[in-house]
C-alpha positions as CSV (number, residue, x, y, z in Angstrom):
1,X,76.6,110.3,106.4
2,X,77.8,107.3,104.2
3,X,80.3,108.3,101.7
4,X,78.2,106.5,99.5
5,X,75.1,107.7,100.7
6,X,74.0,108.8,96.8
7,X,73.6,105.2,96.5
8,X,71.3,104.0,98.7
9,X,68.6,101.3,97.9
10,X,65.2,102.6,97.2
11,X,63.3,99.7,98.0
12,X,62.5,98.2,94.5
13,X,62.9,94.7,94.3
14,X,60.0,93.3,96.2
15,X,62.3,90.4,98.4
16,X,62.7,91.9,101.5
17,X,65.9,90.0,101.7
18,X,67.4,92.1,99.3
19,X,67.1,95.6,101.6
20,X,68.7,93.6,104.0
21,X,71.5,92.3,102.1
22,X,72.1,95.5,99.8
23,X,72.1,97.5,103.7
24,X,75.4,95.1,104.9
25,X,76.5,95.2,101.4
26,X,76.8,98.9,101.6
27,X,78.1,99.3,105.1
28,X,81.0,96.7,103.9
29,X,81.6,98.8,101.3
30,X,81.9,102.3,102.4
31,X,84.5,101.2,105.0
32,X,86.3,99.4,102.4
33,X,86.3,103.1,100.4
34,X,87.0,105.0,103.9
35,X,90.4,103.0,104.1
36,X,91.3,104.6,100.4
37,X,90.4,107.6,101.2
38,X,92.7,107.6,104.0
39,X,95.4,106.1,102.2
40,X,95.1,108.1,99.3
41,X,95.5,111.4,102.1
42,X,98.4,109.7,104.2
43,X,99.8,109.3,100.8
44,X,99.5,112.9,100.0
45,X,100.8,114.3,102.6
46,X,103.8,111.6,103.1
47,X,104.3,112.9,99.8
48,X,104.4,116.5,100.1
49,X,107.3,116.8,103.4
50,X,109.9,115.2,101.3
51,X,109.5,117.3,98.1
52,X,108.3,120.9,99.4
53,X,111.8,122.4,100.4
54,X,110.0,125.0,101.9
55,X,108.1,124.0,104.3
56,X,108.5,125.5,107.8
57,X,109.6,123.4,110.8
58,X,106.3,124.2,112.1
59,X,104.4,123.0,109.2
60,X,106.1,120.1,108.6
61,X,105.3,119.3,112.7
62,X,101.4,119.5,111.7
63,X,101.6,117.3,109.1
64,X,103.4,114.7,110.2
65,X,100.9,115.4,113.0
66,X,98.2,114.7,110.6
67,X,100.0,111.6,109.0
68,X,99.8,109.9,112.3
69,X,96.3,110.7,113.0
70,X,95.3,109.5,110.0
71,X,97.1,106.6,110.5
72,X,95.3,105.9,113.5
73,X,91.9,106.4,111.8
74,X,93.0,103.8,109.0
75,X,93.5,101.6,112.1
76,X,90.2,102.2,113.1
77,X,88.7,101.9,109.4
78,X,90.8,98.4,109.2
79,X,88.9,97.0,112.3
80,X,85.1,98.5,110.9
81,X,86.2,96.9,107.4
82,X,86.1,93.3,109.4
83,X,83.3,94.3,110.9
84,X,81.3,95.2,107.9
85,X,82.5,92.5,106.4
86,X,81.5,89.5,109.1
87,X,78.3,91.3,109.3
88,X,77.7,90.8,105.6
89,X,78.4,87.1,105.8
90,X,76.2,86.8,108.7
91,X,73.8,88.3,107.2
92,X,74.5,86.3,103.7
93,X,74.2,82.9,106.1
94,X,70.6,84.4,107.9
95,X,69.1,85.3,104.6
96,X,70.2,81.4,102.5
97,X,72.3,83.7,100.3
């Protein structure tokens, strides 16, 4: 599910153009909110192994386990984010907008 799904278009404005546009729109900018959610956890967590003096060895493995696996995801949000966002041009050009 979208992390924005709350917000999705209910099909009032009667240029079909509009669904169309609002639906690349959208897609741009949940990945664009994806990438801060991930930052805002790598954050957290980069965060927390410094300043928690009691952490155990083991603990601190998983989370710089999760740091890098969230860093990978980001990765993966960055390229979607280019994605979405080409797609919303394209579909900007198709539609005269």
């Amino acid at each position: 599910m979208s992390p924005l799904a709350c917000h999705a278009y209910e099909g009032v404005c009667p240029d079909p153009r509009f669904a169309q546009l609002f639906g690349a729109a959208r897609h741009a900018a949940d990945a664009r909110h994806l990438i801060t959610c991930v930052d805002g956890q790598i954050d957290w967590r980069e965060r927390e192994l410094p300043t928690c003096k009691k952490l155990s060895d083991q603990r601190r493995a998983e989370i710089v386990a999760e740091v890098r696996s969230l860093q990978w995801e980001r990765e993966r949000s960055l390229d979607d984010r280019a994605e979405t966002g080409a797609e919303l041009e394209r579909t900007r050009q198709r539609l005269g907008v």
